[in-house]
C-alpha atoms as one frame of an Amber mdcrd trajectory, in Angstrom:
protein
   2.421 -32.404 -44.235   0.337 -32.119 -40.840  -3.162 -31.176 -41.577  -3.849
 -27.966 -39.165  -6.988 -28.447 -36.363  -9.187 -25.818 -35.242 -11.370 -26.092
 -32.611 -14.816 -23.988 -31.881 -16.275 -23.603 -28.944 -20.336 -22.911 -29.926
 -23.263 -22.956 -27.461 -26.114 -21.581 -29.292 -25.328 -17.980 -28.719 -25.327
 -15.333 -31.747 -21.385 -14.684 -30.442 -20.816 -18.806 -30.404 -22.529 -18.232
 -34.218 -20.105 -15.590 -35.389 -17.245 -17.306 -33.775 -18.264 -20.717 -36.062
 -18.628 -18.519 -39.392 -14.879 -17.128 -38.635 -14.015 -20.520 -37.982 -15.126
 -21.868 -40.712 -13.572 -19.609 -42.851 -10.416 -19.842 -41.374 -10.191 -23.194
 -41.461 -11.762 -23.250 -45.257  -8.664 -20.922 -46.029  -6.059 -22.815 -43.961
  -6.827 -26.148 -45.324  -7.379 -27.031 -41.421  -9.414 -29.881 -40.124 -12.337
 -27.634 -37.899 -14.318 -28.917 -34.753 -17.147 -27.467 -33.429 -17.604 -28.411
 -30.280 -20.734 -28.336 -27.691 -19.570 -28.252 -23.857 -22.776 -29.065 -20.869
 -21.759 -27.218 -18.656 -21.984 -28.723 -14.661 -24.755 -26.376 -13.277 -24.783
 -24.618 -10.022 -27.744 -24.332  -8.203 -27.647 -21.645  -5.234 -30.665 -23.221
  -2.628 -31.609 -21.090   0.132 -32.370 -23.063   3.516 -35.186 -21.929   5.928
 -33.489 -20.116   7.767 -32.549 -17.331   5.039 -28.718 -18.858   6.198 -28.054
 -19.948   2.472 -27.177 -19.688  -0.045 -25.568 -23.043  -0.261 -23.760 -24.247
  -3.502 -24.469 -27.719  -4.692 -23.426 -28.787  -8.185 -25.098 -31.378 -10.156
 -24.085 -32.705 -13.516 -26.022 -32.789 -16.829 -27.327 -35.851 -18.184 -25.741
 -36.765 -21.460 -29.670 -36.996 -22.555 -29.779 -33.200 -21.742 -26.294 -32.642
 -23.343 -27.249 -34.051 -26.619 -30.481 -32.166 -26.540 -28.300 -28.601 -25.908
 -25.709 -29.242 -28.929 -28.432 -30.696 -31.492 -30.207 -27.009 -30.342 -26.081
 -25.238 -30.772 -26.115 -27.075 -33.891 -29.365 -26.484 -34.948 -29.058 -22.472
 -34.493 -26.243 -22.982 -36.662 -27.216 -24.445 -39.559 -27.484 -21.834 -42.271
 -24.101 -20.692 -41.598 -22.772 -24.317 -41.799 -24.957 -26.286 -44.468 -22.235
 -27.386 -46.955 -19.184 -27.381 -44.542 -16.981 -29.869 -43.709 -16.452 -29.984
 -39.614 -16.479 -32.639 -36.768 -18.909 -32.683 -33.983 -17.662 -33.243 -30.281
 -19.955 -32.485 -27.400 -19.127 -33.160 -23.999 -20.249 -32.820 -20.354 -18.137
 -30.900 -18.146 -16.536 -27.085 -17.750 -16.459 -25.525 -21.234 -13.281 -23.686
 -20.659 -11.563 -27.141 -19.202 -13.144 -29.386 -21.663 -12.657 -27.206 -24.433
  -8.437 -27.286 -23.630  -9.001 -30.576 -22.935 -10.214 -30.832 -27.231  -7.669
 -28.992 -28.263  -5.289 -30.908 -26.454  -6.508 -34.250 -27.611  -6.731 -33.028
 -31.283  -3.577 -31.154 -30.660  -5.056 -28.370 -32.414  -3.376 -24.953 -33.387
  -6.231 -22.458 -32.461  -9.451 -22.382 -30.093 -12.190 -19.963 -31.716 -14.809
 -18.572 -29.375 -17.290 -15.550 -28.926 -16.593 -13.157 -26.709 -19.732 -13.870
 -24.836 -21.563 -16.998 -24.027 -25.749 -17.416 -23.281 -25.880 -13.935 -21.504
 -24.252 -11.562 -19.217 -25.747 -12.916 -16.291 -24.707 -16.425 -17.077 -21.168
 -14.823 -17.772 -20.490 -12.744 -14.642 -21.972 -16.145 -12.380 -19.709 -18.560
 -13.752 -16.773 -16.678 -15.394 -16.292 -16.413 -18.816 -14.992 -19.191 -20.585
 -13.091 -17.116 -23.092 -10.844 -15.137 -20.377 -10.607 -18.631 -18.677  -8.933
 -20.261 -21.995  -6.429 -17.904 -22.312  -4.906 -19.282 -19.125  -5.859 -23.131
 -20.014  -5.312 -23.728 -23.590  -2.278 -25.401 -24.894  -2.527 -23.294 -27.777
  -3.276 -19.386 -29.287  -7.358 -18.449 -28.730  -9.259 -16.129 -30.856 -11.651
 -14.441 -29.417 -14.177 -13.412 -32.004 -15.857  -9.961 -30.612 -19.569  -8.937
 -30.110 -20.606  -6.973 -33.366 -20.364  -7.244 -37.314 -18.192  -9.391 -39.022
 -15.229  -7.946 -40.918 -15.591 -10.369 -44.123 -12.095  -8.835 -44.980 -10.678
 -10.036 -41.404 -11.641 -13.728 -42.698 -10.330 -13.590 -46.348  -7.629 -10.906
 -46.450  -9.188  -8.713 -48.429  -9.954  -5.643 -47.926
């Protein structure tokens, strides 16, 4: 039998940090294979030219230097939630919503777990939100964990 795959989207946010603890536990209970995985996002920068004509967009990519130093810093915000369980890292350079379908693809996985928000509302409402845009992308279901307490009976069935 197939081993199931899980795959987390996490960024360093509190909602990328309750999205890995219900990932974790769903995959803990599923018997799945979990990956939490760290997308750098291509920035936009918005310069205005002397004239006051602008704004003009010009994208520029991360270095994978810069990548590494964001996930270790996802990771890092993580780690009391995640000390003794068993996951595999990915982190990656590109559009998190693309890149994380792109994952889940690869892994052919059988759920994407994110927060409902990313690194703030402005951040959000600039560059869309990553969680609306999986739900058109991903080759599988999403969960979308929301802003606010856990349920610990939502994770484990109990009530």
């Amino acid at each position: 039998m197939r081993t199931g795959r899980v795959v987390c989207g996490v960024d360093g946010s509190p909602q990328a940090r309750k999205a890995a603890i219900a990932a974790l536990a769903l995959a803990d209970r599923l018997g799945a294979r979990l990956t939490l995985a760290h997308v750098s996002p291509t920035r936009t920068v918005l310069p205005v030219d002397g004239l006051g004509a602008g704004p003009y967009p010009m994208a520029y990519a991360y270095s994978e230097d810069l990548a590494f130093s964001d996930a270790e810093d996802a990771f890092i915000a993580l780690a009391p939630d995640i000390m003794a369980a068993s996951f595999y890292r990915e982190v990656r350079l590109g559009q998190p919503a693309v890149v994380l379908a792109e994952i889940a693809a690869e892994q052919d996985a059988e759920l994407i777990v994110v927060g409902s928000r990313g690194r703030g509302a402005w951040r959000s409402a600039a560059l869309g939100s990553v969680s609306a845009d999986l739900t058109r992308l991903a080759p599988c279901p999403v969960m979308i964990v929301p802003d606010g307490p856990l349920a610990s009976h939502a994770l484990t069935g109990h009530g």
